[in-house]
FIKE-857775 format. One record per residue (C-alpha): x, y, z. Coordinates in steps of 0.25 Angstrom, whole numbers, plus 5000, padded with zeros to 4 digits. Each point is the difference from the previous one (the first is absolute). Layout:
! FIKE-857775
XYZ ...
END
This chain:
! FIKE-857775
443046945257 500749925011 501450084998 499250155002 499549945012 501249985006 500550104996 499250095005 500149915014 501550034998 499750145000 499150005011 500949925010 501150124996 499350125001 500149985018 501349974999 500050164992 499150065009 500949965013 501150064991 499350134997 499550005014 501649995004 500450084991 499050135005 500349965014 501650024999 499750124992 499150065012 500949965009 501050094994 499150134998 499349985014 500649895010 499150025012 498650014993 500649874991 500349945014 498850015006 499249964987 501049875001 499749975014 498550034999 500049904988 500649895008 499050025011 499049964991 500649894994 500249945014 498650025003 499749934986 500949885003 498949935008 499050024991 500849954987 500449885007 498549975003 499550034984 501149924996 499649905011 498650004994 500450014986 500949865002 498749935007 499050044988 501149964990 500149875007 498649965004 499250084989 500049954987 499650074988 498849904997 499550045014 500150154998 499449994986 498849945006 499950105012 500550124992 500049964987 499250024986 499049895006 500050045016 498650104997 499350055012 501049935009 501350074995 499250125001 499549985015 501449955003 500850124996 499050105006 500349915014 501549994999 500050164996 499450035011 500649915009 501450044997 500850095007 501450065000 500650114988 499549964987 501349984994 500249885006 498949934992 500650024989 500949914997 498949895006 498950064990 501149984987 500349875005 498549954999 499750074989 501349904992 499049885006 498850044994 499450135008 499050094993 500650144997 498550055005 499949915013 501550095004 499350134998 498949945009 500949975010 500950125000 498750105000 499449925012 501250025008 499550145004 499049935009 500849965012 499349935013 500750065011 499550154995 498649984998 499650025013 501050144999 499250034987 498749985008 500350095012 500350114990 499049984989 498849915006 499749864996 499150044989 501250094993 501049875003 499049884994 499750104988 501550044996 500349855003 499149944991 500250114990 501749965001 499449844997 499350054989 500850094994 501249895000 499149924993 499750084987 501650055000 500349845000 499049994988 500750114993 501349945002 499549874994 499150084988 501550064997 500649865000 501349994993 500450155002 500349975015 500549864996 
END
């Protein structure tokens, strides 16, 4: 049991390292049917990538701080099998209290989930992240207050029962 996992570890550090190869591999071969487009794609690519810098270095900022101060006994207790309510109530707040592209959480979320995170506690948070603060009042100019509070408490709900379902299904999502 223990060599298929590494194993299958192995295979999961290499398949990046083939990707990246692919990703060269289509980008020579671009390169050589259209050099302008391929250029622009290139340069467009690195754009991003400098505007992503910043925000990597934070996540991976983040990520070292959790690793270092959060234990898993402590996220087992706050968002683990026992947590109830409270784990409930403290991904619906950190969902909606969190802000950036969604891909950075990731790799935070896969990390709690090694200490002990409920898999239905990261569809709660992920759902919840649709709310955000700064666009309420936005939402409330173009739609009424009545419209916002509804559809807001409609989003809570609603992550809610997809959290149960994720936990009813258990060790398919595992």
């Amino acid at each position: 049991m223990k060599n298929k996992e590494n194993k299958k570890e192995r295979n999961r550090k290499w398949s990046g390292l083939y990707f990246l190869g692919f990703v060269i591999v289509l980008h020579i071969i671009l390169f050589l049917l259209n050099p302008e487009n391929t250029y622009d794609s290139l340069k467009a690519s690195g754009s991003i990538l400098i505007k992503l810098i910043p925000v990597l270095f934070f996540v991976v900022l983040l990520m070292g701080l959790l690793n270092h101060f959060l234990k898993p006994k402590t996220v087992s207790r706050y968002m683990g099998k026992e947590s109830g309510i409270k784990g409930w109530a403290l991904a619906i707040c950190t969902g909606i209290l969190s802000h950036g592209p969604v891909y950075i959480w990731y790799p935070l979320l896969k990390d709690l989930r090694k200490q002990g995170m409920r898999a239905g506690l990261v569809a709660i948070f992920l759902y919840n992240r649709a709310i955000k603060i700064p666009l309420i009042p936005v939402m409330i100019f173009y739609f009424g207050i009545e419209f916002t509070i509804i559809l807001s408490i409609w989003m809570v709900t609603a992550s809610l029962i997809e959290g149960k379902v994720i936990e009813l299904l258990g060790d398919f999502v595992s």
